[in-house]
KOLGU-4560 file (N, C-alpha, C; in nm, 3 decimals, padded with zeros to 5 digits):
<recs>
<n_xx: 08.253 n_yy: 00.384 n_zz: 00.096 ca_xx: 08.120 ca_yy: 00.362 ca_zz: 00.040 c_xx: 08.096 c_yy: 00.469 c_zz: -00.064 mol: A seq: 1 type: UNK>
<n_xx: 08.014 n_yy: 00.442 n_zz: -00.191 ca_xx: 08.012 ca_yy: 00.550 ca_zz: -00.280 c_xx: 07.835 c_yy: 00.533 c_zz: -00.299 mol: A seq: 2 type: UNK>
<n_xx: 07.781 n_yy: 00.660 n_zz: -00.315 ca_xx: 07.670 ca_yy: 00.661 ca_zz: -00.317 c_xx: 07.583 c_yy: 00.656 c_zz: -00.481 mol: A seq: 3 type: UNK>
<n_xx: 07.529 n_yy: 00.581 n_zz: -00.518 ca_xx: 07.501 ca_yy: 00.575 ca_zz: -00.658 c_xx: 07.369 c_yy: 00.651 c_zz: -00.663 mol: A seq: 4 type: UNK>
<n_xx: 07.359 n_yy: 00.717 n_zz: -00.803 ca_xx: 07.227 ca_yy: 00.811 ca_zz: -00.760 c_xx: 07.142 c_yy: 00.735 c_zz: -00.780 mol: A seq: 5 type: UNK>
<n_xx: 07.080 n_yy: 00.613 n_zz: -00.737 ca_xx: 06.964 ca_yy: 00.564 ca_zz: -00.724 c_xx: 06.965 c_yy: 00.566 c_zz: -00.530 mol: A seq: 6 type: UNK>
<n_xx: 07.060 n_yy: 00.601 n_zz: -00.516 ca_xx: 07.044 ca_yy: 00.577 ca_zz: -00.314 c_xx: 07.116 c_yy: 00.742 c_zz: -00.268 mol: A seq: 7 type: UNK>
<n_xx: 07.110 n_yy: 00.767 n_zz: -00.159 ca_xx: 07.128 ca_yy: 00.864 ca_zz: -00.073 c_xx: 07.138 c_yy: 00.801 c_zz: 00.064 mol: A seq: 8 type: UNK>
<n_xx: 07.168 n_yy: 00.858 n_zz: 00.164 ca_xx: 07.162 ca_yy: 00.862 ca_zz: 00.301 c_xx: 07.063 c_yy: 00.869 c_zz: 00.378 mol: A seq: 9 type: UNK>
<n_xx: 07.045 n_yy: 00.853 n_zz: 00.446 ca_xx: 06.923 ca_yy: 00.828 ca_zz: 00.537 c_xx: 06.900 c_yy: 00.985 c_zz: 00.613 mol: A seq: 10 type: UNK>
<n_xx: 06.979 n_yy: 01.020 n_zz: 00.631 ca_xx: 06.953 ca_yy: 01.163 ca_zz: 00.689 c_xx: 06.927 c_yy: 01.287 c_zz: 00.576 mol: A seq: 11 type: UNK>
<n_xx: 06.891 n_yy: 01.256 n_zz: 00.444 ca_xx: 06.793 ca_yy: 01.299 ca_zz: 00.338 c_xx: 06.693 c_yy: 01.290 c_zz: 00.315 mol: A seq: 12 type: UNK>
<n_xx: 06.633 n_yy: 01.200 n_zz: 00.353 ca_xx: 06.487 ca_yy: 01.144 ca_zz: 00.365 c_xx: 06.396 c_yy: 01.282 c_zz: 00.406 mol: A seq: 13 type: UNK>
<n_xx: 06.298 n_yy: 01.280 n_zz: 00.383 ca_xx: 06.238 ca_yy: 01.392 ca_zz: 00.406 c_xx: 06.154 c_yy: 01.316 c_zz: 00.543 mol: A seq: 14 type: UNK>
<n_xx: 06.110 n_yy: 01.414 n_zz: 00.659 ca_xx: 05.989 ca_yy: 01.365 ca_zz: 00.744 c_xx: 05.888 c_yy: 01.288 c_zz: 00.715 mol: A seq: 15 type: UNK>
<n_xx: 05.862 n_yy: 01.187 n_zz: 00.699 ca_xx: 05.720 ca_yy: 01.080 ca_zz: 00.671 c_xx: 05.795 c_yy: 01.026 c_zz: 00.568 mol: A seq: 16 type: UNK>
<n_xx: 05.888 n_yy: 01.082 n_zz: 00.459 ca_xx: 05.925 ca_yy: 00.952 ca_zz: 00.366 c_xx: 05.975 c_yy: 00.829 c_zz: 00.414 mol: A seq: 17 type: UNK>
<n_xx: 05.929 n_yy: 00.715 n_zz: 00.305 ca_xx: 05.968 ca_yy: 00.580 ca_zz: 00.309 c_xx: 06.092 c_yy: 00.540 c_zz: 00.285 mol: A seq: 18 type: UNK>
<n_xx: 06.154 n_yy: 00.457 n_zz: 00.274 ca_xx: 06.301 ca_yy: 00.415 ca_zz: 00.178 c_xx: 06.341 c_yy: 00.252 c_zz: 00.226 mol: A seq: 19 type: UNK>
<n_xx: 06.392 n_yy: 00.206 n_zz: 00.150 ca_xx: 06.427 ca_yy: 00.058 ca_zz: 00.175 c_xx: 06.570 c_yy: 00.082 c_zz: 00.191 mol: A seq: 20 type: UNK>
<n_xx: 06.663 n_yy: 00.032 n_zz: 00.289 ca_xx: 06.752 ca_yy: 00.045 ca_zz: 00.336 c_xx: 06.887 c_yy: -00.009 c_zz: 00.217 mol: A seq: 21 type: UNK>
<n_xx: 06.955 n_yy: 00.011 n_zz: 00.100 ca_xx: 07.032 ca_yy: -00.033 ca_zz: 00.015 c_xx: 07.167 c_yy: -00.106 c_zz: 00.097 mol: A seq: 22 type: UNK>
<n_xx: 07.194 n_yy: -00.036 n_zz: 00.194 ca_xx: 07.330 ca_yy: -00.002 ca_zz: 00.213 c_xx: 07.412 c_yy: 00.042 c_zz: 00.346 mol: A seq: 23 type: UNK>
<n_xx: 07.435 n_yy: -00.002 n_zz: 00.454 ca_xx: 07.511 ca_yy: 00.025 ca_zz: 00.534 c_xx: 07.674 c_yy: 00.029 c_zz: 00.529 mol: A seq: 24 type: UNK>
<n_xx: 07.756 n_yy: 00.123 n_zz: 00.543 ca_xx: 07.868 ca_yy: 00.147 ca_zz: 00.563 c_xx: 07.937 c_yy: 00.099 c_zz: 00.700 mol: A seq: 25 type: UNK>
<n_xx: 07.936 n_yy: -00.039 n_zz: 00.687 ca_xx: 08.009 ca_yy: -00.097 ca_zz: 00.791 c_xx: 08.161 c_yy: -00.068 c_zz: 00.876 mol: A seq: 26 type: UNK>
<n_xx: 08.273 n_yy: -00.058 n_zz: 00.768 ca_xx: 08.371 ca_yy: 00.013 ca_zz: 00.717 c_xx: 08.372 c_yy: 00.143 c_zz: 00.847 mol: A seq: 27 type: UNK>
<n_xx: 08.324 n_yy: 00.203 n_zz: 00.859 ca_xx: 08.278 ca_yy: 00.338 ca_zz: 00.905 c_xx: 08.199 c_yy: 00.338 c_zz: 01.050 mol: A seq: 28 type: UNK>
<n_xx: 08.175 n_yy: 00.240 n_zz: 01.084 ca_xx: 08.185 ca_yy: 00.182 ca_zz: 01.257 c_xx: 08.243 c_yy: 00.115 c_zz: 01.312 mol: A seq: 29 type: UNK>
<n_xx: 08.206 n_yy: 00.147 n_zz: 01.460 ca_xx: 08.286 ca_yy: 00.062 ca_zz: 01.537 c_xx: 08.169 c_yy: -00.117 c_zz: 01.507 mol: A seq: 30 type: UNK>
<n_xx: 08.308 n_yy: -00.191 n_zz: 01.528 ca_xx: 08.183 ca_yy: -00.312 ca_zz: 01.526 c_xx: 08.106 c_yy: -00.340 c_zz: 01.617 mol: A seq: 31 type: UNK>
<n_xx: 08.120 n_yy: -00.312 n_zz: 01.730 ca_xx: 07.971 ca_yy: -00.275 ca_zz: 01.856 c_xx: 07.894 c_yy: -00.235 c_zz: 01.781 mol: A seq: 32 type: UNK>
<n_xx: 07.922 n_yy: -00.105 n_zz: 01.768 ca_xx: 07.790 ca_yy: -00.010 ca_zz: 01.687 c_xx: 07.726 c_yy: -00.042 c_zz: 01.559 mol: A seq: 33 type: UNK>
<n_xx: 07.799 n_yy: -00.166 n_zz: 01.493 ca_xx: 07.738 ca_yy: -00.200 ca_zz: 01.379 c_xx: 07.662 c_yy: -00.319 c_zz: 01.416 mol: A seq: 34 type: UNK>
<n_xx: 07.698 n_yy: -00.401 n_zz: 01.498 ca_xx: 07.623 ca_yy: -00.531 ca_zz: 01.581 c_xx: 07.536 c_yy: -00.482 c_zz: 01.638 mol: A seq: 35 type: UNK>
<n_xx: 07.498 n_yy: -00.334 n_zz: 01.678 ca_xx: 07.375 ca_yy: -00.280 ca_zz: 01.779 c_xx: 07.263 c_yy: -00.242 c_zz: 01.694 mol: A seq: 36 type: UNK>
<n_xx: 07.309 n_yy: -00.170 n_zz: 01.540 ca_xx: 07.222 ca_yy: -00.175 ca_zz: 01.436 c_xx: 07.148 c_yy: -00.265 c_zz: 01.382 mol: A seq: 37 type: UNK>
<n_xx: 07.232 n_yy: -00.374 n_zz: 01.399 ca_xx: 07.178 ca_yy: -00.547 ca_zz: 01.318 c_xx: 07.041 c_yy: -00.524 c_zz: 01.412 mol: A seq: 38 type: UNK>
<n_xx: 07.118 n_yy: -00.531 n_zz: 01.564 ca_xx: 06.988 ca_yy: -00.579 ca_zz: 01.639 c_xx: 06.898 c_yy: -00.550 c_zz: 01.697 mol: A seq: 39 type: UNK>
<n_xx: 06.899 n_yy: -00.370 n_zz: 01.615 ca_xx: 06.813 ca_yy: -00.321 ca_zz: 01.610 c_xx: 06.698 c_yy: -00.270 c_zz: 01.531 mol: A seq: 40 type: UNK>
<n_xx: 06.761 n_yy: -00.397 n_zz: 01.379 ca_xx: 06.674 ca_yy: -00.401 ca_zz: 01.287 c_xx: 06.696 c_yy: -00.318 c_zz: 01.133 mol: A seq: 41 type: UNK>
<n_xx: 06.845 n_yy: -00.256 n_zz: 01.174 ca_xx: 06.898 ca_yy: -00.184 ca_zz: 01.035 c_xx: 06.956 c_yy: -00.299 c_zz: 00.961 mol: A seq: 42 type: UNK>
<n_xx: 06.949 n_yy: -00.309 n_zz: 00.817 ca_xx: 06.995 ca_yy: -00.430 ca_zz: 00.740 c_xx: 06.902 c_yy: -00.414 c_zz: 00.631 mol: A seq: 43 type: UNK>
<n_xx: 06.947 n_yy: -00.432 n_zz: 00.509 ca_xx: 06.975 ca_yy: -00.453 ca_zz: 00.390 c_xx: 06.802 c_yy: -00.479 c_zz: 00.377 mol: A seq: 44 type: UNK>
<n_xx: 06.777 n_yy: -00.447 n_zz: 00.283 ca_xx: 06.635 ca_yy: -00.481 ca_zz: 00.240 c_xx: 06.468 c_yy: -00.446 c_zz: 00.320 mol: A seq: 45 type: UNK>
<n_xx: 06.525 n_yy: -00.384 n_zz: 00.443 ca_xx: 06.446 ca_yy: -00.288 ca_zz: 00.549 c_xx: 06.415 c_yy: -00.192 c_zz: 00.529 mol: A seq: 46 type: UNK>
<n_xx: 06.280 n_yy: -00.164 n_zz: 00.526 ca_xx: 06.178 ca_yy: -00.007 ca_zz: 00.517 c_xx: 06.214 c_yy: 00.048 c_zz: 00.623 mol: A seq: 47 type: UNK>
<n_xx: 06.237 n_yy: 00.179 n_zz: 00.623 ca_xx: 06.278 ca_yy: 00.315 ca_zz: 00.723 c_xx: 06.178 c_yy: 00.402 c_zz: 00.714 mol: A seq: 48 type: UNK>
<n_xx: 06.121 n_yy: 00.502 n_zz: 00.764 ca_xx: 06.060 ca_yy: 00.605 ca_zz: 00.771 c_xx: 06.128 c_yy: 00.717 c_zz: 00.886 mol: A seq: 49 type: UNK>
<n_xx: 06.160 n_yy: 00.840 n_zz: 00.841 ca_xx: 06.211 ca_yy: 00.923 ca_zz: 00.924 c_xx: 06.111 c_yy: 01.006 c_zz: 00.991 mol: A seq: 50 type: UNK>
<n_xx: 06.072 n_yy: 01.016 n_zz: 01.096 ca_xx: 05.965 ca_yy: 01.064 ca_zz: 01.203 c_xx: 06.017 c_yy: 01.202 c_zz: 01.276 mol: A seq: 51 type: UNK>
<n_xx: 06.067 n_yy: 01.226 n_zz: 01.280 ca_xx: 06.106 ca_yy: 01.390 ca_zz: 01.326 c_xx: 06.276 c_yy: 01.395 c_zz: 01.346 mol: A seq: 52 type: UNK>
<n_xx: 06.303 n_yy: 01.570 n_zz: 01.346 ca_xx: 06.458 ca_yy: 01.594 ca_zz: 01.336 c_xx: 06.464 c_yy: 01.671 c_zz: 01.432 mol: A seq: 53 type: UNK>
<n_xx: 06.564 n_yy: 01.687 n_zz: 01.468 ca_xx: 06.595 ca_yy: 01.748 ca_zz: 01.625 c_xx: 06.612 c_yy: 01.904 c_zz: 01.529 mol: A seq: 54 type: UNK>
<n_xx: 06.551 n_yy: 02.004 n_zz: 01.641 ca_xx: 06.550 ca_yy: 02.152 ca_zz: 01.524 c_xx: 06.677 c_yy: 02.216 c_zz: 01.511 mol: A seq: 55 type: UNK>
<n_xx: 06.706 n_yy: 02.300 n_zz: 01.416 ca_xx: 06.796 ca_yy: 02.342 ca_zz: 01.351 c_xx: 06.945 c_yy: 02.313 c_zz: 01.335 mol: A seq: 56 type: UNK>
<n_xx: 06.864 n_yy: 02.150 n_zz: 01.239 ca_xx: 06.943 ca_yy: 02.059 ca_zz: 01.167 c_xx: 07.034 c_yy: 01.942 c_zz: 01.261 mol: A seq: 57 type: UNK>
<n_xx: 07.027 n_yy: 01.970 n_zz: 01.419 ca_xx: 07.064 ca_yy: 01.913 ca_zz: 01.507 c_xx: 07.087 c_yy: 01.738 c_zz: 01.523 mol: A seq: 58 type: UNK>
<n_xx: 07.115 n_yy: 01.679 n_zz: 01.629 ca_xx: 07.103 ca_yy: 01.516 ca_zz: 01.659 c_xx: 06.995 c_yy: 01.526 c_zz: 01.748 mol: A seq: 59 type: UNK>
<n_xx: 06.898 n_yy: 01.437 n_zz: 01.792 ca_xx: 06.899 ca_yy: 01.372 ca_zz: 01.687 c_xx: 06.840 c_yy: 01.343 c_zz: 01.565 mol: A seq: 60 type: UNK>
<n_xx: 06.804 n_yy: 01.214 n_zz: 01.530 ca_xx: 06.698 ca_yy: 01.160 ca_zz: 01.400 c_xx: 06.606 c_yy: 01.052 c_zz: 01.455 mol: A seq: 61 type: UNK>
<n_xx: 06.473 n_yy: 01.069 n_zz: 01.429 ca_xx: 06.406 ca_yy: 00.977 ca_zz: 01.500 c_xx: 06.358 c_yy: 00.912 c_zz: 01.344 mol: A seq: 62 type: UNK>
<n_xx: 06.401 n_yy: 00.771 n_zz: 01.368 ca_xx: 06.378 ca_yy: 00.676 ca_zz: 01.262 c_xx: 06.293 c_yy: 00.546 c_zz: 01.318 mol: A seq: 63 type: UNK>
<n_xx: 06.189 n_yy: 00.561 n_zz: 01.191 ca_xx: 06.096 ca_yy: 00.391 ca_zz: 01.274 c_xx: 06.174 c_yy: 00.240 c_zz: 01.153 mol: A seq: 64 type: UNK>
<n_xx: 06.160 n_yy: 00.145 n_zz: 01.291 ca_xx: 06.282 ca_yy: 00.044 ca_zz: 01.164 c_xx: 06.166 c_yy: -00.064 c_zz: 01.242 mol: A seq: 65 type: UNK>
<n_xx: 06.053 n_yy: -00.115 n_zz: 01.122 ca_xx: 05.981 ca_yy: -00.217 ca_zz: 01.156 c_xx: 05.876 c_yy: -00.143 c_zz: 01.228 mol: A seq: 66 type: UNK>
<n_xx: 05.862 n_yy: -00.237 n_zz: 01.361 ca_xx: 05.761 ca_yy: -00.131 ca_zz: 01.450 c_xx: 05.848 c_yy: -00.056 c_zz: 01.615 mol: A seq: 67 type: UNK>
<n_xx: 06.004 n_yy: -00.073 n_zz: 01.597 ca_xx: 06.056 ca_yy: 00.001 ca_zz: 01.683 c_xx: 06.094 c_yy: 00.158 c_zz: 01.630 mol: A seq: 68 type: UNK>
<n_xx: 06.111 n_yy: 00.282 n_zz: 01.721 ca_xx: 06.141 ca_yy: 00.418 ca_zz: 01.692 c_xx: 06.291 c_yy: 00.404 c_zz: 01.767 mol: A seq: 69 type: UNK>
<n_xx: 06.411 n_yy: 00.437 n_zz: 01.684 ca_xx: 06.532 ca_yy: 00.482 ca_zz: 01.695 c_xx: 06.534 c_yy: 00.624 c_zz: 01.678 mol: A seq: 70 type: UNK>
<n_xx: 06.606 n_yy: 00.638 n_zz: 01.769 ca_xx: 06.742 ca_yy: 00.800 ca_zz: 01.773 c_xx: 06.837 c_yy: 00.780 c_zz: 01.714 mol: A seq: 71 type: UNK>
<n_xx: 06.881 n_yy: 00.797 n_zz: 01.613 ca_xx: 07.016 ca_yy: 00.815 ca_zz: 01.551 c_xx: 07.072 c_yy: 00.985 c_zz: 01.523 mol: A seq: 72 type: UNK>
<n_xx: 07.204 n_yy: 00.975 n_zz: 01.557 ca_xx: 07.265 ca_yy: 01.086 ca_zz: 01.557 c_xx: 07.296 c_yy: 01.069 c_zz: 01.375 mol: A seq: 73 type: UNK>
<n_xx: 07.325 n_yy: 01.200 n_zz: 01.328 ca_xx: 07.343 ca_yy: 01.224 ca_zz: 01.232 c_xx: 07.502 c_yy: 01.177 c_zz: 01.190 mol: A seq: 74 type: UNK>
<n_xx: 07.587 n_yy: 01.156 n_zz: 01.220 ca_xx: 07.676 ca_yy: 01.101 ca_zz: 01.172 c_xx: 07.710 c_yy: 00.915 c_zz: 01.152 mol: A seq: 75 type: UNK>
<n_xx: 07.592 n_yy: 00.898 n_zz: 01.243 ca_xx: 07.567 ca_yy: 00.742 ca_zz: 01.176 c_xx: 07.465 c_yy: 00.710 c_zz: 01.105 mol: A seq: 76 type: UNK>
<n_xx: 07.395 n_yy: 00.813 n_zz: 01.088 ca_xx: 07.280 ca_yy: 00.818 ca_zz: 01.012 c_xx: 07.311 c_yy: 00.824 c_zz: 00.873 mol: A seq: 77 type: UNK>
<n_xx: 07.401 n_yy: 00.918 n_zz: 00.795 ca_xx: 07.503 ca_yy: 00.962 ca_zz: 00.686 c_xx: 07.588 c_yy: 00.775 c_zz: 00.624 mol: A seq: 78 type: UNK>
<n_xx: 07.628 n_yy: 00.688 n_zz: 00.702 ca_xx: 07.644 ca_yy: 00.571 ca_zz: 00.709 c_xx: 07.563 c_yy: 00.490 c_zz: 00.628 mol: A seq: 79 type: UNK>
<n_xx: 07.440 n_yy: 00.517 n_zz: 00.624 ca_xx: 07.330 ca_yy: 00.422 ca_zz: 00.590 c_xx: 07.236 c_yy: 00.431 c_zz: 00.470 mol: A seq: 80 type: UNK>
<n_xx: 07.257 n_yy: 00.401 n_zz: 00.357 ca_xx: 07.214 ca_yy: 00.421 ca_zz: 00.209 c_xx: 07.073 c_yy: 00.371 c_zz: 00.193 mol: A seq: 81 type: UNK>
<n_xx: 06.980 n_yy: 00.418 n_zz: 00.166 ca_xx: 06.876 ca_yy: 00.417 ca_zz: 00.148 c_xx: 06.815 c_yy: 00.427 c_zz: -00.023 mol: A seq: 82 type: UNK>
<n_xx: 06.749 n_yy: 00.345 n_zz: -00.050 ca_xx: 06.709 ca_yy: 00.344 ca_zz: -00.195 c_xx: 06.536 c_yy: 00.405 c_zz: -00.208 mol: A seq: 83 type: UNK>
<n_xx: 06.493 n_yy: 00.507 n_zz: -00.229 ca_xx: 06.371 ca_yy: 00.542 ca_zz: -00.228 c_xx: 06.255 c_yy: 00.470 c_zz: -00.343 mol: A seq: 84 type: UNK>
</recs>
């Protein structure tokens, strides 16, 4: 996956920022873990907001996708391209 500078990663987002989801790196999971994302509402054209970070820089990432709150660890978080 290559990141174009109109997108970044999701684990850039600042606390309370918005972002529409560009881009998942499929490639780069297991396909469980990419079928658990679908159905948990990560996908292409989806608003994110990042809601708090585990302290000093830690896992996890608390992300709201719709009206559910996810934990994502930071290395699948890095996965997921976000267009602000």
């Amino acid at each position: 996956m290559t990141v174009s500078a109109l997108h970044r990663p999701i684990d850039a987002l600042a606390i309370g920022e918005v972002a529409l989801i560009a881009a998942i790196d499929r490639a780069g999971l297991e396909p469980q873990t990419a079928q658990r994302l679908c159905e948990l509402g990560f996908d292409e054209g989806v608003d994110v907001e990042i809601l708090h970070r585990a302290p000093f820089g830690g896992d996890p990432i608390a992300v709201r996708v719709g009206n559910m709150v996810v934990a994502l660890r930071r290395d699948m978080a890095r996965l997921i391209e976000v267009a602000a």
